[in-house]
DRENBA-523108 format. One line per 10 residues: number of its first residue (from 1); their letters; for each residue x, y, z of N, C-alpha, C. Coordinates in steps of 0.05 Angstrom, whole numbers. Each point is the difference from the previous one (the first is absolute). Layout:
! DRENBA-523108
NUM = a = X,Y,Z,X,Y,Z,X,Y,Z; ...
This chain:
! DRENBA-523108
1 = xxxxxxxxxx = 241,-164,-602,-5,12,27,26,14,10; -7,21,8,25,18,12,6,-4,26; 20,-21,7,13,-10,21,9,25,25; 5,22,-12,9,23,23,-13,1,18; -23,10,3,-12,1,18,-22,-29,24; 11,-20,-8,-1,-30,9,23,9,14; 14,-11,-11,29,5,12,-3,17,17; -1,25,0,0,13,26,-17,-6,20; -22,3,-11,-20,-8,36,11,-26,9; 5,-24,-15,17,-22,13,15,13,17
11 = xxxxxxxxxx = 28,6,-7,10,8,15,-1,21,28; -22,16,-3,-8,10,21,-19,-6,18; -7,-29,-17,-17,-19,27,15,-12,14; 16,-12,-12,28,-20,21,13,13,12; 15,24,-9,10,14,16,-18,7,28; -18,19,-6,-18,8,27,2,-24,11; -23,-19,-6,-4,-21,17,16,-16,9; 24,-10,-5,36,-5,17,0,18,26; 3,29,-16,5,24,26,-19,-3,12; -21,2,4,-24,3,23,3,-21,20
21 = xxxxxxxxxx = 11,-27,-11,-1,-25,15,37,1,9; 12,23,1,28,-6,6,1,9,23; 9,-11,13,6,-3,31,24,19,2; 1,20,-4,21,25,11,-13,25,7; 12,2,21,-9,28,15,-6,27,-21; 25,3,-18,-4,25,-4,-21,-11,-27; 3,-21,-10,-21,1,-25,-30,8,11; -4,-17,24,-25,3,16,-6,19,8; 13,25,1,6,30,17,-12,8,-29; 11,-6,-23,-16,23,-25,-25,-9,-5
31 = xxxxxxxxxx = -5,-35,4,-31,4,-10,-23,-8,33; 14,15,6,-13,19,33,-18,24,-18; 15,13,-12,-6,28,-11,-6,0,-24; 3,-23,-27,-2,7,-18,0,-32,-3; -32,-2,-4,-11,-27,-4,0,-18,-21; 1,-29,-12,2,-6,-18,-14,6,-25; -21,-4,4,-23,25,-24,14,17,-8; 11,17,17,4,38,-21,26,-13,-6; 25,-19,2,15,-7,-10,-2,-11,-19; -13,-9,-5,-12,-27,-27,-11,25,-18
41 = xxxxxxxxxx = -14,13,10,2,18,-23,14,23,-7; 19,12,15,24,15,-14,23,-14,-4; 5,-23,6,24,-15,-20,-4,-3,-34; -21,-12,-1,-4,5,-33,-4,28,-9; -5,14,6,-3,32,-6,31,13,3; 15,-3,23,19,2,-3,30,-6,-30; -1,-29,-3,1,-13,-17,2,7,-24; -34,2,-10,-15,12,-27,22,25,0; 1,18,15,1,32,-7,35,-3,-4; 11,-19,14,36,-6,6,9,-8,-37
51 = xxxxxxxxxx = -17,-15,-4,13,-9,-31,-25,15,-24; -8,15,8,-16,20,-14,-31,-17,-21; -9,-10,21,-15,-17,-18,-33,7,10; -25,2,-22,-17,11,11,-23,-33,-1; -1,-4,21,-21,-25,4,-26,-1,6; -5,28,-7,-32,11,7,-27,-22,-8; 12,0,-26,-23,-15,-24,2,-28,-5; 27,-13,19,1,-25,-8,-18,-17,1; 0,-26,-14,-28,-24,-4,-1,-12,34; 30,9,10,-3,-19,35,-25,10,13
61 = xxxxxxxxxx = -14,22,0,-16,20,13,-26,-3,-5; -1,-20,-24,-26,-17,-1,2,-22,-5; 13,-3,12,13,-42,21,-13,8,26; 15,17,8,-6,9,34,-26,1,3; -14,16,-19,-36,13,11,-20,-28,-2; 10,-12,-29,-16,-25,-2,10,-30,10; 22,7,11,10,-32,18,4,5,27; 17,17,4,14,-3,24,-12,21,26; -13,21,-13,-23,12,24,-16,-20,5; -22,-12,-18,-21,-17,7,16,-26,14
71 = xxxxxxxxxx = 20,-17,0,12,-13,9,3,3,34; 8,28,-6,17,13,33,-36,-1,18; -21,11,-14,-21,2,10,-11,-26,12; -4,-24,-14,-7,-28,11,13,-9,16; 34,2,-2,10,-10,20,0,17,28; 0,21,5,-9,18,18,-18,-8,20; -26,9,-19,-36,-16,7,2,-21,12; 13,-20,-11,2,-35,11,17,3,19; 8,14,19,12,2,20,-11,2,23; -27,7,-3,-11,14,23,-28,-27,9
81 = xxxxxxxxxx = 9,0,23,-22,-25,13,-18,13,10; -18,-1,-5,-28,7,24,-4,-8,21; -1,-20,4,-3,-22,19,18,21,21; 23,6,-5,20,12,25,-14,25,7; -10,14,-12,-8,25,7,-25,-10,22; -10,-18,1,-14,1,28,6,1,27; 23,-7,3,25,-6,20,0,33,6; -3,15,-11,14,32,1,-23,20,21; -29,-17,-2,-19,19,9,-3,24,-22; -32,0,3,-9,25,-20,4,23,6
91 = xxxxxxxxxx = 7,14,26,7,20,5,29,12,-6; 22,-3,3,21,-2,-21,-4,3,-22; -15,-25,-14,-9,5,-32,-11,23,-9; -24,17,8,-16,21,-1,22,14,6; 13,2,16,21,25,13,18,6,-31; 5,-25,-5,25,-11,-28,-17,26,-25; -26,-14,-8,-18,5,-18,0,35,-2; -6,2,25,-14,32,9,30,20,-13; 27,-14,7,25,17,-7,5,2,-34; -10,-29,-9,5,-6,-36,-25,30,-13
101 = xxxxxxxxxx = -27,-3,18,-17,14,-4,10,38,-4; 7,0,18,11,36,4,23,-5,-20; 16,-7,0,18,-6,-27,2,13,-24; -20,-20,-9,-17,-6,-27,-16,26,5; -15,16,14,-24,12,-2,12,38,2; 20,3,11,8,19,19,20,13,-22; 5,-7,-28,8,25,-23,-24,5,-16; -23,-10,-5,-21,4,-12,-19,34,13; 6,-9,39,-8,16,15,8,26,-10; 35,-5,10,16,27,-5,-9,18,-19
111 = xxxxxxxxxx = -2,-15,-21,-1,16,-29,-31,10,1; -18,-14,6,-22,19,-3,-9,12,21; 22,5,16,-6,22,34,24,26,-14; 23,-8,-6,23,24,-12,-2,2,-24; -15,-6,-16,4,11,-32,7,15,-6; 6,24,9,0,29,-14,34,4,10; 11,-20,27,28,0,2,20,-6,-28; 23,17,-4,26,-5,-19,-7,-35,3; 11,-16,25,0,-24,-6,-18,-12,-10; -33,7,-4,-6,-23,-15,-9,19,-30
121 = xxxxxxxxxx = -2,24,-2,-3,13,-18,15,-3,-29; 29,3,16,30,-2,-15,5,-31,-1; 15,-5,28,10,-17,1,-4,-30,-9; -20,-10,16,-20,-19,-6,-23,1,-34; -8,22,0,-12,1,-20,12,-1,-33; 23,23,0,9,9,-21,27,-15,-4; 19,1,22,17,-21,-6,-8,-26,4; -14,-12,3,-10,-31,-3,13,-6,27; 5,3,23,11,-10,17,-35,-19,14; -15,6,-6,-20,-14,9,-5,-34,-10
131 = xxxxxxxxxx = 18,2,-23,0,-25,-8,29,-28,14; 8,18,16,26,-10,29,-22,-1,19; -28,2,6,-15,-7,24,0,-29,-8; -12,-10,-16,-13,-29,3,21,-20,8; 30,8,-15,25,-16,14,2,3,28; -9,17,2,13,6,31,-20,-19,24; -37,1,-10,-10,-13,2,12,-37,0; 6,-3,-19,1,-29,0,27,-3,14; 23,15,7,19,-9,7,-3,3,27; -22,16,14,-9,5,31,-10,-25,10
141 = xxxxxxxxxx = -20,-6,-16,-21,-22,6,7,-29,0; 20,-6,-34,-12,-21,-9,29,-7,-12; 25,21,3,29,-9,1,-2,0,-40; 30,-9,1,17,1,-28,-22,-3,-26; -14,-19,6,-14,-23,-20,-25,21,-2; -9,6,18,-25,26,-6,13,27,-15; 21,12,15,10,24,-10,4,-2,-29; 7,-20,-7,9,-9,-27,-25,3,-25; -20,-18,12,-23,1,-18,-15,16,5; -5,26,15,-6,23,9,12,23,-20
151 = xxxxxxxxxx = 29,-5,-1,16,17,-22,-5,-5,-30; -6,-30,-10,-6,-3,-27,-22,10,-2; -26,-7,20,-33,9,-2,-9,35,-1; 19,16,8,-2,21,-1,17,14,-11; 21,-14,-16,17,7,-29,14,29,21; 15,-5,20,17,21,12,22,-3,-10; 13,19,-9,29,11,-14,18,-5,7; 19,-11,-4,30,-12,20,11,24,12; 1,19,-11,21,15,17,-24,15,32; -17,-1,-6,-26,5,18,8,-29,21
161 = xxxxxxxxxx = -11,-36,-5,12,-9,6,20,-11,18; 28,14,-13,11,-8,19,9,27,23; -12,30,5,-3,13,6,-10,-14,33; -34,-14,-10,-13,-3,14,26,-20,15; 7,-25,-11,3,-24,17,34,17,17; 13,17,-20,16,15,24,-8,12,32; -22,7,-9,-16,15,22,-12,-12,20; -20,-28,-7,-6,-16,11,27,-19,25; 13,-4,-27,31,-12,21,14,13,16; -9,22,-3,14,18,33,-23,-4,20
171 = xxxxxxxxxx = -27,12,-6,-10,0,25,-9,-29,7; -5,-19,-17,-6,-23,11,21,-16,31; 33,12,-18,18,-8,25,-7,25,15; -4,18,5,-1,17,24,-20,-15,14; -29,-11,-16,-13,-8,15,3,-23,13; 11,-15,-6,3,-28,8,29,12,23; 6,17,8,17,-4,21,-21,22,26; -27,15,-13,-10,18,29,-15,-31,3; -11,-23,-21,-17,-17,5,7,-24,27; 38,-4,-3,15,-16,19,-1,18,24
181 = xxxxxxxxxx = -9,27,1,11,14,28,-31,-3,16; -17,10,-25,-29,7,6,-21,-25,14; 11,-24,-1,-10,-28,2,4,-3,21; 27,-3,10,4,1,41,-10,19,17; -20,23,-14,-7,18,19,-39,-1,-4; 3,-35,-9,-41,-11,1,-7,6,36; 10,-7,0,-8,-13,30,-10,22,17; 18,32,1,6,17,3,-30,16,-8; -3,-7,-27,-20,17,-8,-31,-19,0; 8,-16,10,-32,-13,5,-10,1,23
191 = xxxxxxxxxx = 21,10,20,-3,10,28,-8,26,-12; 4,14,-15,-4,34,-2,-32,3,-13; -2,-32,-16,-27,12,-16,-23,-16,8; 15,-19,28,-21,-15,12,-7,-25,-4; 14,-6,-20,-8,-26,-21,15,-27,21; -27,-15,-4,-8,-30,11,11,-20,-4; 2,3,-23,5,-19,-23,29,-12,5; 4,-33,5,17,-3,2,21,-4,-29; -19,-14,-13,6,-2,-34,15,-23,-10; -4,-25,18,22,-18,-1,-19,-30,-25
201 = xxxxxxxxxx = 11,9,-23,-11,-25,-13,10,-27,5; -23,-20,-21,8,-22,6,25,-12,-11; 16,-27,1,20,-3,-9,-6,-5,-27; 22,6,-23,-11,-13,-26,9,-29,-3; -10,-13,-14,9,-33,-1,9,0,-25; 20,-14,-2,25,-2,-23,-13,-35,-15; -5,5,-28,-10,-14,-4,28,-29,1; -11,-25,16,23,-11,0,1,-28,-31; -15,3,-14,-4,-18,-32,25,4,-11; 4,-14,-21,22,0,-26,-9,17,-16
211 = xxxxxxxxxx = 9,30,-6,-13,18,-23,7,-14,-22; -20,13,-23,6,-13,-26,22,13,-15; 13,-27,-11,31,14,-1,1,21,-27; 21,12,11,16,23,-17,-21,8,-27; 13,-31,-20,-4,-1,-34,-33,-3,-5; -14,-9,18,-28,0,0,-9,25,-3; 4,12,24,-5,19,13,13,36,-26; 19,-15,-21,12,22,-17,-21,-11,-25; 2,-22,-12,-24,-1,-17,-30,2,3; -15,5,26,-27,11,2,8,41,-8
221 = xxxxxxxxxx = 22,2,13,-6,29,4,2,8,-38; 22,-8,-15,4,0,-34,-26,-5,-1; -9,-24,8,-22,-9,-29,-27,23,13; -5,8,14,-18,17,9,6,37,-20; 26,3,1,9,25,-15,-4,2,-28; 3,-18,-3,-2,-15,-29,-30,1,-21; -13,-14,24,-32,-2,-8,-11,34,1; 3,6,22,-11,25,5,7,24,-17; 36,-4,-6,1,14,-28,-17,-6,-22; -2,-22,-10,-21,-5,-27,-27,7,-2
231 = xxxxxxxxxx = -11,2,29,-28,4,-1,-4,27,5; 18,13,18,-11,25,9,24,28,-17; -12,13,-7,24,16,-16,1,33,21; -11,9,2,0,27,22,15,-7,28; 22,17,3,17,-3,30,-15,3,19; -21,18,8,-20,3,21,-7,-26,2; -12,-15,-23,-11,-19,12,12,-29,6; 22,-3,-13,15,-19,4,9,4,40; 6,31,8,6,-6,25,-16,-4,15; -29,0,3,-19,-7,11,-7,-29,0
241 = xxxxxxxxxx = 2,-6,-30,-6,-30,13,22,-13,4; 26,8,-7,29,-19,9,-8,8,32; -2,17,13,-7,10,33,-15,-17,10; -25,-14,-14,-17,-12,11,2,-31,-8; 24,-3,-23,5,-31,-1,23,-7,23; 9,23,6,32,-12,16,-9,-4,25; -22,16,15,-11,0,15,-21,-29,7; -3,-9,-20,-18,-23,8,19,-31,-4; 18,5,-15,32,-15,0,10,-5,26; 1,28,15,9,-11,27,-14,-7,20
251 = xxxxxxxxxx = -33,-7,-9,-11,2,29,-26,-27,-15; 10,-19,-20,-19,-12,-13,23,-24,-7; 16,1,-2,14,-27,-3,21,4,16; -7,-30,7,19,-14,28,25,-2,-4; 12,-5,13,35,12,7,8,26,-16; -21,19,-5,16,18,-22,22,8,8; 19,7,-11,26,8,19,14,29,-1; -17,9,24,0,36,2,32,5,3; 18,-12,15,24,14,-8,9,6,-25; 5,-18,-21,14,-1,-15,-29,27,-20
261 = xxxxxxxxxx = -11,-7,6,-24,17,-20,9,36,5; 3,4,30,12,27,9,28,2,-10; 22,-21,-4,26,6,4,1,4,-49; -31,-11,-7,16,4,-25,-12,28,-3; -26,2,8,-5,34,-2,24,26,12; 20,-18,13,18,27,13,18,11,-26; 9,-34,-12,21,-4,-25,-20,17,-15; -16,-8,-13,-21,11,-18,4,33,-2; -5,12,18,-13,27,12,41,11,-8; 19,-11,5,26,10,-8,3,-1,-41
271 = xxxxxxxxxx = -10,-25,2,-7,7,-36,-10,21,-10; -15,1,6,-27,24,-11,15,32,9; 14,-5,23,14,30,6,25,7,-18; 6,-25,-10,20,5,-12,1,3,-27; -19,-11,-13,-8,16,-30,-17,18,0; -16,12,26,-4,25,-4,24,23,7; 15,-8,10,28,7,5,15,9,-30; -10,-15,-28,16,8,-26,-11,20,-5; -35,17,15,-3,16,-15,5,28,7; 19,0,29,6,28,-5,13,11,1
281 = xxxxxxxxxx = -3,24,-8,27,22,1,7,18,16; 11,-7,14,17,24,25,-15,32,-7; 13,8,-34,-4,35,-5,-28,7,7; -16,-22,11,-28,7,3,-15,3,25; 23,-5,16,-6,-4,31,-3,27,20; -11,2,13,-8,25,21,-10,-2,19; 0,7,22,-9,-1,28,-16,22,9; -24,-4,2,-25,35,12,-10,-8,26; 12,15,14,11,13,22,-36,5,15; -16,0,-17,-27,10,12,-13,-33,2
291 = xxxxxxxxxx = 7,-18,-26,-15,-23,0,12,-19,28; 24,2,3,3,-11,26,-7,4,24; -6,32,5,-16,14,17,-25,-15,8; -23,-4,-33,-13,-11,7,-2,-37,4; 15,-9,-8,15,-32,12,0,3,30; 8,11,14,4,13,25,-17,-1,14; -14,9,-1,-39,11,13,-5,-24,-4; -1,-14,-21,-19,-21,-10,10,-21,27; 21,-4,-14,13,-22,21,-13,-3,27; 12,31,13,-12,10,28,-27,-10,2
301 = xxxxxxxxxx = -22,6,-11,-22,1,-2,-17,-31,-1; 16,-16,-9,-8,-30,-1,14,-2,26; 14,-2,9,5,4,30,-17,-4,21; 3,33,-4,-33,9,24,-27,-7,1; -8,-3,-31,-20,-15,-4,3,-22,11; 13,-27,0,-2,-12,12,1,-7,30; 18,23,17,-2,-4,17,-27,2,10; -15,18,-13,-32,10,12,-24,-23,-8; 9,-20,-8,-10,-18,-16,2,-25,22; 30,-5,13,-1,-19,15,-7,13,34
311 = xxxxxxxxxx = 1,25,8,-19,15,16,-28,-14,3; -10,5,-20,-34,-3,-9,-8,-24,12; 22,-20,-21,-12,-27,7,21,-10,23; 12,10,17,17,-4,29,17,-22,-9; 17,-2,-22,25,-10,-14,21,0,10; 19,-21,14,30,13,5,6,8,-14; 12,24,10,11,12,-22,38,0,-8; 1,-26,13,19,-10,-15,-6,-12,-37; -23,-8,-3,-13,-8,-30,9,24,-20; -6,29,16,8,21,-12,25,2,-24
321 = xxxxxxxxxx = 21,-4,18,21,0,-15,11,-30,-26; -15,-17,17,2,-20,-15,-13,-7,-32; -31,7,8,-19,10,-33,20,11,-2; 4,24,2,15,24,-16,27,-12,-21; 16,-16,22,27,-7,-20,-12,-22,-21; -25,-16,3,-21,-21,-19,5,16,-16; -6,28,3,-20,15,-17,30,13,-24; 21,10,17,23,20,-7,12,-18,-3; 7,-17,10,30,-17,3,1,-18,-11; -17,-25,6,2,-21,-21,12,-24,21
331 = xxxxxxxxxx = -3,-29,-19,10,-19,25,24,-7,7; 21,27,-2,25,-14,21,-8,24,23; -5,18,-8,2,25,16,-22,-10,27; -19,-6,-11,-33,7,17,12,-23,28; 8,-28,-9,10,-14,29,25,10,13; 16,13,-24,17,4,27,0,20,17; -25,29,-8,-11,19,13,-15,-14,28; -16,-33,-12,-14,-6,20,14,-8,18; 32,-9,-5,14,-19,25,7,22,15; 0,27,1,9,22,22,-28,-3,23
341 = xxxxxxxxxx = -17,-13,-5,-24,-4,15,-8,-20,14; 2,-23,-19,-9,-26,11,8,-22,-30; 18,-13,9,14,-15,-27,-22,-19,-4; -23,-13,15,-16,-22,-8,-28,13,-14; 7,28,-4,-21,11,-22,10,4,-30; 38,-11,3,13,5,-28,-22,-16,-30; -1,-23,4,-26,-10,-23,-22,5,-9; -11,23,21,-26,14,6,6,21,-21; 25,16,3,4,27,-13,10,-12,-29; 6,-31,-4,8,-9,-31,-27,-3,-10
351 = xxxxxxxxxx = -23,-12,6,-21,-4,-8,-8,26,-3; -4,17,6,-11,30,-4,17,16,-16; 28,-2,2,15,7,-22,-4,-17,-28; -15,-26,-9,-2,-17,-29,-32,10,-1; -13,15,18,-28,-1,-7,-3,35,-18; 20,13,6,7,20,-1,9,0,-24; 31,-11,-12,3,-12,-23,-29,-13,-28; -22,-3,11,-21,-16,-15,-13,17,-5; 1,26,21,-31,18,-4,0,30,-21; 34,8,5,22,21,0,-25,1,-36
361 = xxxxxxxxxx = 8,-8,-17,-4,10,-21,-34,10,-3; -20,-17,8,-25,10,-2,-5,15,14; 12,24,24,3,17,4,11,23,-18; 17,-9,-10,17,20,-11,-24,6,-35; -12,-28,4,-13,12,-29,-29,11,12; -13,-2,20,-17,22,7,13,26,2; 23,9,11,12,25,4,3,11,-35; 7,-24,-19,1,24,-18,-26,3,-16; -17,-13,2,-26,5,-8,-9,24,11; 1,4,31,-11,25,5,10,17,3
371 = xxxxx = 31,2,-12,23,15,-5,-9,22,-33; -5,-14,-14,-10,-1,-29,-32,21,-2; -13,-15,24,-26,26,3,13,29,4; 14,-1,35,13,22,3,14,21,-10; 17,-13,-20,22,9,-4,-11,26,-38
């Protein structure tokens, strides 16, 4: 076995994960702007290209697809309680849904309303940049662990890739700072659109039991990876039912223990970035100037849609911004967007940010199914 590329993603998991948890200003000031994900995967790329080594084809790269994706996927899934999502009210939820909805639905639109445009003619069509939607999908919706299996499922090109997740990492922080401004001005606009709605859910209850510890809790998630490798051999379908076993893991046996289940999917999701991190090469990288354009609109557009969405059904539209960072941001971003509002909705916007995380990929694989008609 060729230790190089072990060795490196090791090292660029410990490293990241030290820095992200280091308590200094200015370390915390870079991954403000340049998040652990896109770091985890240009340190080994970096690396590879520094001592001239090509790690494209290595055997790690099918370690990753058949252990440590399906891995990252169960422990993810088993994170998410149901039970809490009642606490949230269905209106929120639907509001949540309606934004994952335009998402997922709203590049399929584009392309068969502009066909005959350079961008989807050229761009999208001929340079394969259409195959950077479904990532973009899962990393909107459903965060790291979707974007990820979104990029293997629709075989998108690294230097395409990491194009996209450049792209994505700018506007996502632009967004997440109009989302902190746009949140203190609910109140404002529910006076403007009339809305009733006070929107105040119930409290969530913290389960107060002994979860089941740690080593339990690491040998169900193995021996489940394990089995499911032997029986099931197609990636599609292994993530469907790993989705629907992790899912019933956390909401079917007692004490399951959702932290640790989320905190290994975070570790997890830095693995997987970081041996897709060996496979690429800088000379292949490019930025189009039109595909961000359309990132742009899109963004916007899940927006407005929702605002007209919590209109309809007379939604604070404080929920607005909150789905949205569920949807964009993910769960550090989405509560602390919510504490510019009302800090006793911070658990409200975590639960909608892990439900988001669960759904992110079966979105992203409807989008490329009817990406595939379109296109």
């Amino acid at each position: 076995m060729d230790l190089a590329p072990w060795a490196i993603a090791l090292f660029t998991v410990i490293v990241v994960y030290f820095l992200d948890r280091w308590e200094n200003k200015y370390i915390k000031s870079i991954f403000d702007w340049v998040p652990a994900i896109l770091l985890a995967y240009l340190i080994p790329a970096g690396i590879s290209f520094a001592l001239g080594l090509d790690l494209s084809q290595a055997k790690i790269h099918d370690y990753s697809k058949d252990f440590f994706i399906p891995l990252t996927i169960v422990s993810v899934m088993a994170s998410l309680s149901l039970g809490q999502l009642k606490a949230i009210g269905y209106k929120p939820i639907v509001l949540f849904v309606a934004g994952s909805f335009f998402v997922a639905l709203f590049p399929v639109v584009f392309v068969m309303g502009f066909s005959e445009t350079n961008l989807v003619s050229e761009t999208l069509a001929v340079d394969g940049f259409w195959k950077g939607i479904p990532p973009v999908v899962g990393s909107w919706i459903g965060g790291s662990t979707s974007q990820l299996v979104l990029k293997e499922l629709v075989e998108c090109p690294e230097a395409i890739f990491l194009s996209v997740l450049v792209m994505d990492n700018i506007l996502v922080n632009i967004w997440t700072i109009l989302m902190f401004q746009g949140i203190k001005k609910s109140n404002k606009l529910n006076t403007w659109f009339k809305i009733t709605d006070k929107g105040i859910p119930e409290e969530i209850r913290e389960e107060k039991q002994k979860p089941l510890q740690v080593w339990m809790t690491i040998v169900i998630l193995l021996a489940i990876v394990f089995v499911t490798n032997y029986f099931v051999e197609s990636f599609v379908g292994k993530v469907v039912l790993l989705s629907i076993i992790g899912l019933a893991l956390g909401n079917f046996i007692p004490k399951w223990n959702f932290k640790f289940s989320l905190r290994a999917g975070a570790i997890l999701i830095l693995v997987v970035m970081a041996i897709l991190g060996l496979k690429l090469q800088f000379d292949t990288l490019g930025f189009d100037v039109s595909f961000f354009g359309f990132l742009v609109i899109w963004l916007l557009g899940h927006f407005f849609f929702m605002v007209l969405i919590a209109k309809l059904m007379n939604v604070n539209m404080a929920w607005v911004p909150i789905a949205s960072m569920a949807n964009v941001g993910g769960i550090a971003t989405a509560p602390a967007v919510t504490a510019a509002y009302e800090k006793k909705w911070m658990p409200h916007a975590i639960v909608l940010a892990i439900l988001s995380m669960a759904t992110g990929t079966f979105w992203g694989m409807l989008t490329i199914y009817l990406l595939k008609i379109v296109i």
